[in-house]
TORKOL-4160 file (C-alpha; in steps of 0.2 Angstrom, whole numbers, padded with zeros to 4 digits, m for minus):
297
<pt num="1" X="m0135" Y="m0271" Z="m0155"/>
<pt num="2" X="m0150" Y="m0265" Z="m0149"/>
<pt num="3" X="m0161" Y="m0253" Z="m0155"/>
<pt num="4" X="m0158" Y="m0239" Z="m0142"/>
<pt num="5" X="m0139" Y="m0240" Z="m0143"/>
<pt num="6" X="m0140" Y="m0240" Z="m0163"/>
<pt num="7" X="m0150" Y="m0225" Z="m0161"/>
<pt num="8" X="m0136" Y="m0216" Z="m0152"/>
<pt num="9" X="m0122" Y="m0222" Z="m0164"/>
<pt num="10" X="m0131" Y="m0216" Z="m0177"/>
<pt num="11" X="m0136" Y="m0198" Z="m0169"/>
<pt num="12" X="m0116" Y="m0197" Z="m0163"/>
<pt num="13" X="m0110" Y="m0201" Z="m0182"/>
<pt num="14" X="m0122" Y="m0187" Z="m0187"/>
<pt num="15" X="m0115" Y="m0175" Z="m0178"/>
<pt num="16" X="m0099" Y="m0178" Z="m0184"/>
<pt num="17" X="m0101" Y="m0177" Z="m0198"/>
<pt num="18" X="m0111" Y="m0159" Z="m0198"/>
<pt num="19" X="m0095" Y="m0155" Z="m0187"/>
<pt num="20" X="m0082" Y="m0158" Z="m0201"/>
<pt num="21" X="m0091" Y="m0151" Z="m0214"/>
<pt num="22" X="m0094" Y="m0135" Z="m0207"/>
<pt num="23" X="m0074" Y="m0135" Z="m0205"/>
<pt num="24" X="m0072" Y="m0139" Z="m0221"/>
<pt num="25" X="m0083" Y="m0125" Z="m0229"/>
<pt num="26" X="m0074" Y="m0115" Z="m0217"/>
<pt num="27" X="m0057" Y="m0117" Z="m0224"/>
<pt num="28" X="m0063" Y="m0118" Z="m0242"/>
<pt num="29" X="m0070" Y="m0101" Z="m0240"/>
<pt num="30" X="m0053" Y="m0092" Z="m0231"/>
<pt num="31" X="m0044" Y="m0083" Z="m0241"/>
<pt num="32" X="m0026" Y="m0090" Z="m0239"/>
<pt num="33" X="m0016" Y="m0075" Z="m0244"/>
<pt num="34" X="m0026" Y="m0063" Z="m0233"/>
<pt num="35" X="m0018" Y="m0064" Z="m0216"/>
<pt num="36" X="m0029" Y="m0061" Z="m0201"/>
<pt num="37" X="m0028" Y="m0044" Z="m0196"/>
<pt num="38" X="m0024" Y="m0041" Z="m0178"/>
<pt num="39" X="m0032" Y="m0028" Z="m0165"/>
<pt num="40" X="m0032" Y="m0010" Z="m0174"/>
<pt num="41" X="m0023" Y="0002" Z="m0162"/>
<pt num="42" X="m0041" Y="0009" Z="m0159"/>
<pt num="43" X="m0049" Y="m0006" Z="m0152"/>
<pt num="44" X="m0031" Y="m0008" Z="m0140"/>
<pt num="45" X="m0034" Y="0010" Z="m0133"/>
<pt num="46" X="m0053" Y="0009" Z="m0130"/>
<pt num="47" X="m0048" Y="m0009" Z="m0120"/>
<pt num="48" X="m0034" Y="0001" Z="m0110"/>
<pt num="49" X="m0045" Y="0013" Z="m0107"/>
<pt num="50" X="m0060" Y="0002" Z="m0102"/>
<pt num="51" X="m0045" Y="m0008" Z="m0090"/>
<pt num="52" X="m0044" Y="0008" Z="m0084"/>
<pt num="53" X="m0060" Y="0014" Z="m0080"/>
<pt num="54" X="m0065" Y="m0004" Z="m0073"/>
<pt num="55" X="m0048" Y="m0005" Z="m0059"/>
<pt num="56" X="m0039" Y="0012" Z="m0058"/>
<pt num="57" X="m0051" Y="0028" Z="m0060"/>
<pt num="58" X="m0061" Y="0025" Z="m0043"/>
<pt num="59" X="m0042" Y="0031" Z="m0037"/>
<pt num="60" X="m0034" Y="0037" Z="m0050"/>
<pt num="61" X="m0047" Y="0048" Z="m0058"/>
<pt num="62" X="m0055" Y="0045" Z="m0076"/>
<pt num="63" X="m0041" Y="0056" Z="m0084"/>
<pt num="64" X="m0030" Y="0049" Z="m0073"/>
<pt num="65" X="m0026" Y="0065" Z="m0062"/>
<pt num="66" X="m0027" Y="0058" Z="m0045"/>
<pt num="67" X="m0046" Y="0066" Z="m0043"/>
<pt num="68" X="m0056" Y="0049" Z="m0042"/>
<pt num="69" X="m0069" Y="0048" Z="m0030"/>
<pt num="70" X="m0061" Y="0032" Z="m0019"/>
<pt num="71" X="m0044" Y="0040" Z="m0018"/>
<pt num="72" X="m0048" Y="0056" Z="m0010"/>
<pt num="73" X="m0046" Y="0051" Z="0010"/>
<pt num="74" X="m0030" Y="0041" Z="0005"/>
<pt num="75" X="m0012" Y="0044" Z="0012"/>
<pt num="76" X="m0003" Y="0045" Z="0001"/>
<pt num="77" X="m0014" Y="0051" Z="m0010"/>
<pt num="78" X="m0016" Y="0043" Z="m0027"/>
<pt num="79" X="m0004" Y="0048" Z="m0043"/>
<pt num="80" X="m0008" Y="0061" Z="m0054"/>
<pt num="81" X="0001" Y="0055" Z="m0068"/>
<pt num="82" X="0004" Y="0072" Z="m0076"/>
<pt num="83" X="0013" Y="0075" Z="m0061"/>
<pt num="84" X="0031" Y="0076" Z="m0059"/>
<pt num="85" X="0044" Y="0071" Z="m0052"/>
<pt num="86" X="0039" Y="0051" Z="m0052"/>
<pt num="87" X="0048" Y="0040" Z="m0041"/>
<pt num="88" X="0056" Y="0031" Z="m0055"/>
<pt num="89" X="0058" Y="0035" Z="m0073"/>
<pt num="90" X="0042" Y="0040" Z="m0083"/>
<pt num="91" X="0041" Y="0024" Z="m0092"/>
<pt num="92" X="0030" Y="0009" Z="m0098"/>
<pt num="93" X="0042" Y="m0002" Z="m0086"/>
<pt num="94" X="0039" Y="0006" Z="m0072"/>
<pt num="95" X="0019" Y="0006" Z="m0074"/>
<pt num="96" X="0022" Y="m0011" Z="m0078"/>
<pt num="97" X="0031" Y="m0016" Z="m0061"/>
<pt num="98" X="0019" Y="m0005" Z="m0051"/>
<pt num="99" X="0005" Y="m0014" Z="m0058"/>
<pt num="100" X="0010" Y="m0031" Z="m0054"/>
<pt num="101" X="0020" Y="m0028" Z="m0039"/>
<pt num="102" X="0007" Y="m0014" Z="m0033"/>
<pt num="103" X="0017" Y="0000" Z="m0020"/>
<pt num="104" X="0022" Y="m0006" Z="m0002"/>
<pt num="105" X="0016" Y="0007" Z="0010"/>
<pt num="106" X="0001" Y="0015" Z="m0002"/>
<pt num="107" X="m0017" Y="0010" Z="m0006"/>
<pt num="108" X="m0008" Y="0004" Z="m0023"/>
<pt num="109" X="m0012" Y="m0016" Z="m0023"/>
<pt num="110" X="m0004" Y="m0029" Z="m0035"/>
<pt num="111" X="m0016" Y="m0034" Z="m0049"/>
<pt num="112" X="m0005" Y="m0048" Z="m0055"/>
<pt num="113" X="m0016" Y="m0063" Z="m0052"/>
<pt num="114" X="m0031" Y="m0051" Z="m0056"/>
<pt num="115" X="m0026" Y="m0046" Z="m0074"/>
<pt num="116" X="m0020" Y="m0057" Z="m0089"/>
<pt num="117" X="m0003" Y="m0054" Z="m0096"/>
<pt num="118" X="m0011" Y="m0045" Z="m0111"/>
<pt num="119" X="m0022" Y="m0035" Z="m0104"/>
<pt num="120" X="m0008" Y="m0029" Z="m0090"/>
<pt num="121" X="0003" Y="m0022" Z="m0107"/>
<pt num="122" X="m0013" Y="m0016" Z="m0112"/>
<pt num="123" X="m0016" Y="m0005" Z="m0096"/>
<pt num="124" X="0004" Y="m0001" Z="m0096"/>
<pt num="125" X="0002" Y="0009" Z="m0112"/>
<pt num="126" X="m0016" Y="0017" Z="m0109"/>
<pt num="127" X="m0007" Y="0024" Z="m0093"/>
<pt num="128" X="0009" Y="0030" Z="m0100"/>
<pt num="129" X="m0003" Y="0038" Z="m0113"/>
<pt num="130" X="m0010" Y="0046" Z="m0103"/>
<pt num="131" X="0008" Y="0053" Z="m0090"/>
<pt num="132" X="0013" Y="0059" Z="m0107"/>
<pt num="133" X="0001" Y="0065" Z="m0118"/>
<pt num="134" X="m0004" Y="0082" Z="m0109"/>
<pt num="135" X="0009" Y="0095" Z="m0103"/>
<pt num="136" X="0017" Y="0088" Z="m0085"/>
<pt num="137" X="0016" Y="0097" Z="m0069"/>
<pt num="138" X="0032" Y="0101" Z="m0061"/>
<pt num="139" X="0026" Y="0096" Z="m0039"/>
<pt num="140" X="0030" Y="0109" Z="m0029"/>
<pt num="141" X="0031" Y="0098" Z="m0011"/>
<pt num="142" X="0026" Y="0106" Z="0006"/>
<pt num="143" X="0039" Y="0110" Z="0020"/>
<pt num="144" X="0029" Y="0097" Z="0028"/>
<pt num="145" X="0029" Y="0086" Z="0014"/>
<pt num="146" X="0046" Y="0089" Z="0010"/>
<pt num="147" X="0052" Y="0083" Z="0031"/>
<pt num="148" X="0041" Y="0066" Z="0030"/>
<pt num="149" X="0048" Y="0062" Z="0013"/>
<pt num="150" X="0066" Y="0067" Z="0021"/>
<pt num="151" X="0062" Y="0055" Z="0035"/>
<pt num="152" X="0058" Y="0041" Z="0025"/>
<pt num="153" X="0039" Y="0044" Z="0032"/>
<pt num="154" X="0021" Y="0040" Z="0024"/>
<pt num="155" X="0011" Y="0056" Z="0024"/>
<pt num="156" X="m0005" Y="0054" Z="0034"/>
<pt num="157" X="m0008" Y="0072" Z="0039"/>
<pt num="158" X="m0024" Y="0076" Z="0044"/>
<pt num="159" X="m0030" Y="0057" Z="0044"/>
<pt num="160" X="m0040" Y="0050" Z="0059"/>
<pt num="161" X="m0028" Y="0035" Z="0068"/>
<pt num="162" X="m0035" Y="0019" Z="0073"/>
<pt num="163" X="m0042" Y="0015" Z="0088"/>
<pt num="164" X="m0028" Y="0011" Z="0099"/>
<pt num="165" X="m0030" Y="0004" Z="0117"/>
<pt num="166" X="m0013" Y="m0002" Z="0125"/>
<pt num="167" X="m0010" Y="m0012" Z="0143"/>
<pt num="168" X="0007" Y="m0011" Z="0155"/>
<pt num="169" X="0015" Y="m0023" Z="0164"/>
<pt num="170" X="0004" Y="m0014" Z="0181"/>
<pt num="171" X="m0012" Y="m0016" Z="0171"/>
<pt num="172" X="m0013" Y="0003" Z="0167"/>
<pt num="173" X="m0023" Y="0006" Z="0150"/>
<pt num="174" X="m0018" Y="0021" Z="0140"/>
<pt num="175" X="m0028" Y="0026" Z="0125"/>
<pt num="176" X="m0023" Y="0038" Z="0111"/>
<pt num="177" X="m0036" Y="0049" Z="0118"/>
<pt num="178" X="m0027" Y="0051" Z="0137"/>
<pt num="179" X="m0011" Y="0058" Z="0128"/>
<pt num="180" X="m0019" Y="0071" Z="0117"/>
<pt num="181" X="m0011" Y="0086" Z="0116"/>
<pt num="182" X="0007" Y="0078" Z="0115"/>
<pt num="183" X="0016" Y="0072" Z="0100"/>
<pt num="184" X="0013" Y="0054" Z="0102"/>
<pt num="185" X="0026" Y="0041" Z="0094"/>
<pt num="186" X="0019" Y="0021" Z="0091"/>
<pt num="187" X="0033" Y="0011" Z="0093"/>
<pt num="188" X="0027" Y="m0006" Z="0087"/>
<pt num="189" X="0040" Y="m0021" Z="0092"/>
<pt num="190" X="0041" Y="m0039" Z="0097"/>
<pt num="191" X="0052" Y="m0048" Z="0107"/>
<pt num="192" X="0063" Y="m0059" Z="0092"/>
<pt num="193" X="0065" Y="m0043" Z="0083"/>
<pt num="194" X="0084" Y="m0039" Z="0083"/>
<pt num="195" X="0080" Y="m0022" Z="0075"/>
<pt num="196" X="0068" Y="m0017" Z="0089"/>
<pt num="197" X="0076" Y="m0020" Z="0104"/>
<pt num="198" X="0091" Y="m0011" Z="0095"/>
<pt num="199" X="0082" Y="0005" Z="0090"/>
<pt num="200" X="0074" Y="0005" Z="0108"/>
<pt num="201" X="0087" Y="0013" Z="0119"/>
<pt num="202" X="0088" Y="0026" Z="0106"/>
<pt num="203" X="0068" Y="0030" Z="0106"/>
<pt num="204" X="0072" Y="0031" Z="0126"/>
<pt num="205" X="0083" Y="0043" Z="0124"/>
<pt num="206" X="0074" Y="0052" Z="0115"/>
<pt num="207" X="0059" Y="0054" Z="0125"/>
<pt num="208" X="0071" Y="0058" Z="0138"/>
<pt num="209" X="0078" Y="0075" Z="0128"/>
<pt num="210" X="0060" Y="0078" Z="0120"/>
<pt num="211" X="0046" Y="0074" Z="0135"/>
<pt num="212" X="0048" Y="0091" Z="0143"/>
<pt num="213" X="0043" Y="0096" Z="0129"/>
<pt num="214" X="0028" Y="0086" Z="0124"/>
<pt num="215" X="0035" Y="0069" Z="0117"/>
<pt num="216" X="0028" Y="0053" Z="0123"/>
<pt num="217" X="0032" Y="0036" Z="0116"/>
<pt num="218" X="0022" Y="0022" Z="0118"/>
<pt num="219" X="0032" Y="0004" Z="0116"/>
<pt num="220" X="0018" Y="m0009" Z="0107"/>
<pt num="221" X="0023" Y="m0026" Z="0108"/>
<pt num="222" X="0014" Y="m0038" Z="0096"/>
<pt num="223" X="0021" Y="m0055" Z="0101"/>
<pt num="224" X="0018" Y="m0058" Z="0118"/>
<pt num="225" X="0002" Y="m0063" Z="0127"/>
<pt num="226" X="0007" Y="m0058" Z="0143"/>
<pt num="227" X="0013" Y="m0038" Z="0144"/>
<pt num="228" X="0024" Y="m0045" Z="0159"/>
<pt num="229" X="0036" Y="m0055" Z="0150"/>
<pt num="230" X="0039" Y="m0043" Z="0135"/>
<pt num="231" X="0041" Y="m0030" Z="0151"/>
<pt num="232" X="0054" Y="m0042" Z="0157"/>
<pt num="233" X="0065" Y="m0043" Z="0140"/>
<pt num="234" X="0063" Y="m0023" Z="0135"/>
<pt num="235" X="0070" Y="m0020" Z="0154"/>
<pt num="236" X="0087" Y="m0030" Z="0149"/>
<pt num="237" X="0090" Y="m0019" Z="0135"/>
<pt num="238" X="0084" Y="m0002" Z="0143"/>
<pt num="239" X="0082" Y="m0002" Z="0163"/>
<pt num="240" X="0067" Y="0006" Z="0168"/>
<pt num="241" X="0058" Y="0005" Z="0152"/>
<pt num="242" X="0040" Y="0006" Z="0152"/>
<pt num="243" X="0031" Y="m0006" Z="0135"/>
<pt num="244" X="0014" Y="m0009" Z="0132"/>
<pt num="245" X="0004" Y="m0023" Z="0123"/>
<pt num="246" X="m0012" Y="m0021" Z="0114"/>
<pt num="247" X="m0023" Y="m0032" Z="0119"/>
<pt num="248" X="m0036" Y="m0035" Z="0105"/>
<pt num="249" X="m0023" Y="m0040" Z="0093"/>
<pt num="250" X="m0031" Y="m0030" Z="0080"/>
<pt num="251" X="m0017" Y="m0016" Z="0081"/>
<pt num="252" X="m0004" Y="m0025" Z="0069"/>
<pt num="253" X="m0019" Y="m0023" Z="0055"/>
<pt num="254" X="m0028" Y="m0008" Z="0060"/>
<pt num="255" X="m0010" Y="0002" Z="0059"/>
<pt num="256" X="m0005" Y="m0007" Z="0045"/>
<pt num="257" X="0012" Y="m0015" Z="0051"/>
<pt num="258" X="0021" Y="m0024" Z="0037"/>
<pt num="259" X="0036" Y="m0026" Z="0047"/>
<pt num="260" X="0044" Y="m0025" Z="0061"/>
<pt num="261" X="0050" Y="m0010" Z="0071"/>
<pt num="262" X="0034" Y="0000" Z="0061"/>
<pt num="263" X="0031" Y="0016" Z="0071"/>
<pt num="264" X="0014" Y="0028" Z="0067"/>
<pt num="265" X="0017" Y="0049" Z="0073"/>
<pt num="266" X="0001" Y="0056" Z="0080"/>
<pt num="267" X="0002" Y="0074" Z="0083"/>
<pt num="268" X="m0005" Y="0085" Z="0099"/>
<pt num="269" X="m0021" Y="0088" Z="0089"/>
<pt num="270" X="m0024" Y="0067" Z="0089"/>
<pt num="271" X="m0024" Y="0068" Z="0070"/>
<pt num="272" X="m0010" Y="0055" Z="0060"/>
<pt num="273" X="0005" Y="0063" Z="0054"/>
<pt num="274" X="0016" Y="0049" Z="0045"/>
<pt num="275" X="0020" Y="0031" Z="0045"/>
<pt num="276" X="0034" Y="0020" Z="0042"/>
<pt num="277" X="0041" Y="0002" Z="0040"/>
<pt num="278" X="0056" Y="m0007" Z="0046"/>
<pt num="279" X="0073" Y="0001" Z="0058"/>
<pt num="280" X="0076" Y="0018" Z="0055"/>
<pt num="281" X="0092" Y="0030" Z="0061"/>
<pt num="282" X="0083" Y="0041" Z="0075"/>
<pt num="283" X="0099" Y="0051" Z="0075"/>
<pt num="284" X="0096" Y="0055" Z="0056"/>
<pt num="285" X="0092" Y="0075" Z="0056"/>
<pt num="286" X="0077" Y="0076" Z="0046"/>
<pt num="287" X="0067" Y="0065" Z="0057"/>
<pt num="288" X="0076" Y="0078" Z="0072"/>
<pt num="289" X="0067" Y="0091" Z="0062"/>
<pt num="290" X="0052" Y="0082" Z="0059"/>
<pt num="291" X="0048" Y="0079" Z="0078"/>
<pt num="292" X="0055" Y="0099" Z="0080"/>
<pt num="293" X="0040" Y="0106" Z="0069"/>
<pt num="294" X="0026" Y="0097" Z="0078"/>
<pt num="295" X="0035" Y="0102" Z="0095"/>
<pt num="296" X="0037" Y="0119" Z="0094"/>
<pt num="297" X="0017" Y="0121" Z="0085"/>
């Protein structure tokens, strides 16, 4: 062996051995009938509350009373967890499933590949803490609230909507700014959506009833590059139909469609009323009210 490769041997066996002995003075000096005392309940509510601070207070608010600097232009607005009533039960499962799954349709995102599994039961019981340890707030909604929740709508009131340009089939562009001063309904649809073409003939006939009175409804289609042929389909379904098609492509995330149909409600003043995902009953009497209230402001 030479001399260099015996010098290593030697410096490797040395290590091992300071390695071992440490672990050896280390269990001699344990005491093996004093068990190793987990977190105090303390230390578990200042890391829930550090969790908290770090991921949910920009929103939420420190004290968790949907005041936090981040959530104040979000619709729907961020929980005040004082607040009642919830959607679900007041409970460590439902926190726990809304901070995993996050909340379709709010600014509420999923943190289950951002938090680990304890620190997510950690986060679950700071914020329960916090919906149960002060006297609750029974939420009196808005009569406008009240017809967008009836409706199965978002509420956007007083937002600004995206920047929306749209093409037709004659090359005519119409901008959310050209129809201001009319309660604007975004129909977003494709061709292959089943749903869509369905709820279509409906929407028509609406606007047929409602456009005297300020209605206009603009048909988006989102999977077409050529306005003309999603013209061509939408006119087997509902002759004389007139669809649109958004040219930068930009509009499915700008608006924020999930699904398909999705439809946005802009009011006459250009500011965003509500949202929604997925087919909806346009005979259903609240949304009737709904588009009633803007109509006769």
């Amino acid at each position: 062996m030479s001399q260099t490769a015996r010098f290593w041997a030697i410096a490797a066996a040395t290590l091992l051995a300071a390695v071992t002995a440490g672990w050896l003075y280390g269990e001699f000096r344990r005491d093996p009938e004093k068990p190793v005392e987990p977190p105090t309940a303390v230390a578990y509510d200042r890391r829930g509350e550090l969790l908290f601070q770090v991921h949910c207070s920009s929103c939420h608010g420190p004290e968790g009373r949907g005041d936090g600097p981040s959530g104040l232009a979000l619709k729907p607005p961020p929980r005040d967890f004082s607040a009642r009533p919830w959607r679900g039960p007041v409970a460590a499962e439902t926190i726990r499933a809304a901070i995993l799954r996050g909340i379709p349709g709010t600014a509420m995102a999923s943190f289950q590949h951002a938090l680990a599994s304890a620190d997510v039961d950690t986060l679950t019981q700071h914020t329960l803490n916090l919906a149960v340890s002060r006297p609750t707030v029974q939420y009196q909604p808005t009569e406008e609230e009240q017809l967008l929740k009836e409706a199965g709508l978002i509420d956007l009131r007083g937002t600004e909507p995206p920047a929306l340009a749209v093409t037709d089939a004659a090359e005519k562009t119409i901008r959310l700014a050209d129809v201001k001063g009319r309660l604007v309904l975004v129909h977003f649809w494709g061709t292959a959506c089943t749903h869509c073409l369905k709820e279509m003939p409906h929407l028509q006939a609406l606007k047929a009833e409602l456009g005297q009175r300020g209605l206009s409804v603009l048909h988006v289609c989102t999977d077409v590059d050529d306005v003309r042929d999603a013209q061509r389909i939408a006119e087997k379904v509902v002759p004389g139909v007139r669809v649109f098609a958004e040219e930068s492509g930009l509009g499915l995330a700008r608006f924020d469609v999930q699904t398909l149909p999705a439809m946005w409600l802009i009011g006459p003043d250009g500011k965003a009323i509500g949202r929604g995902n997925g087919a909806r009953d346009w005979k259903n009497p609240a949304l009737r009210r709904l588009l009633e209230r803007y109509l006769r402001d």
